[in-house]
C-alpha positions as CSV (number, residue, x, y, z in Angstrom):
1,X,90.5,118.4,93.8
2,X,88.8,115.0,94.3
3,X,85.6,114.1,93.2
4,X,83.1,114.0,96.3
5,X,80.6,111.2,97.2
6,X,76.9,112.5,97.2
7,X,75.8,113.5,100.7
8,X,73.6,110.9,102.2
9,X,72.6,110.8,105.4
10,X,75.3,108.9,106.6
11,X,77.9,111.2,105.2
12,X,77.6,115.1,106.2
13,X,80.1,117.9,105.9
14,X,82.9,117.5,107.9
15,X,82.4,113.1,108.7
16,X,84.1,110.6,106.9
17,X,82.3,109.1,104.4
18,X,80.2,106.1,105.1
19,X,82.4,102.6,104.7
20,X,80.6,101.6,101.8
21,X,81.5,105.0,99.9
22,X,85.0,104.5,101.4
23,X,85.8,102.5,98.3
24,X,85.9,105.8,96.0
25,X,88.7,107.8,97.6
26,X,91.2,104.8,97.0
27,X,90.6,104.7,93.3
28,X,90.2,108.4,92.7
29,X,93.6,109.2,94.7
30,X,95.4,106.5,92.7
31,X,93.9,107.9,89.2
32,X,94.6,111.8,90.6
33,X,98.4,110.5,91.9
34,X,99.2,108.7,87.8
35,X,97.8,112.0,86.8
36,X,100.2,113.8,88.8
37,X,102.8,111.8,88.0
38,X,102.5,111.8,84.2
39,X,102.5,115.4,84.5
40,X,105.5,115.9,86.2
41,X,107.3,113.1,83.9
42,X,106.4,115.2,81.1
43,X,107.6,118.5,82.5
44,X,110.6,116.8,83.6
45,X,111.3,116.1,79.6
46,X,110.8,119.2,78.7
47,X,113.4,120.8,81.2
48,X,111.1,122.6,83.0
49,X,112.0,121.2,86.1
50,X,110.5,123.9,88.3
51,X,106.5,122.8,87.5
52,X,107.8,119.2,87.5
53,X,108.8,119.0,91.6
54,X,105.5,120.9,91.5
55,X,104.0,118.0,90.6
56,X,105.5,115.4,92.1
57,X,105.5,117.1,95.2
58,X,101.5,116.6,94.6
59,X,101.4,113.5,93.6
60,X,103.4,113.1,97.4
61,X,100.6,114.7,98.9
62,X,98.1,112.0,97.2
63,X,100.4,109.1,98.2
64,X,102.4,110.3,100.8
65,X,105.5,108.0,100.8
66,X,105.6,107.0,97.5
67,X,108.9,105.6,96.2
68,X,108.3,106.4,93.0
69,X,107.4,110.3,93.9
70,X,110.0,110.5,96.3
71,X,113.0,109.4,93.8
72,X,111.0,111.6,91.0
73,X,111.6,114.6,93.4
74,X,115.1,113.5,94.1
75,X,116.1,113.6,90.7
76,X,114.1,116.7,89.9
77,X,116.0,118.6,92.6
78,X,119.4,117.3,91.3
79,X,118.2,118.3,88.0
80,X,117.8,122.0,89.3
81,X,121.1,122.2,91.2
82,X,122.5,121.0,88.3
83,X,121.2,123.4,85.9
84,X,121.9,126.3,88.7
85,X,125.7,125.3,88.5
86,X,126.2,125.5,85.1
């Protein structure tokens, strides 16, 4: 799902990267969580609000906390009550 630094010998499987590789994770969660985002804002638009709090709830994973992601998976549940009690 995210791109992974190259192994050095600082960094093995199962470690956290070494703090000067750190600096990747921030910028790839940030450009995986828009992507997420976009995603589900698109979805969202096209009434298919099922794969929409799919994503969202993925971008949540990214960013945990969000309050973006958190009101985007709000409305996307209203959205589905909504359409249930029609």
């Amino acid at each position: 799902m995210f791109p992974h630094p190259p192994a050095t010998q600082e960094s093995s499987p199962g470690t956290q990267p070494s703090p000067r590789m750190q600096h990747l994770y921030p910028v790839a969660n940030k450009d995986e969580f828009k992507k997420l985002m976009k995603l589900g804002y698109v979805c969202y638009a096209q009434r298919d609000y099922q794969t929409a709090l799919i994503n969202f709830n993925r971008a949540l994973q990214v960013l945990p906390d969000d309050a973006c992601a958190v009101q985007a998976v709000d409305n996307t549940k209203m959205a589905i009550v909504g359409r249930r009690t029609k």
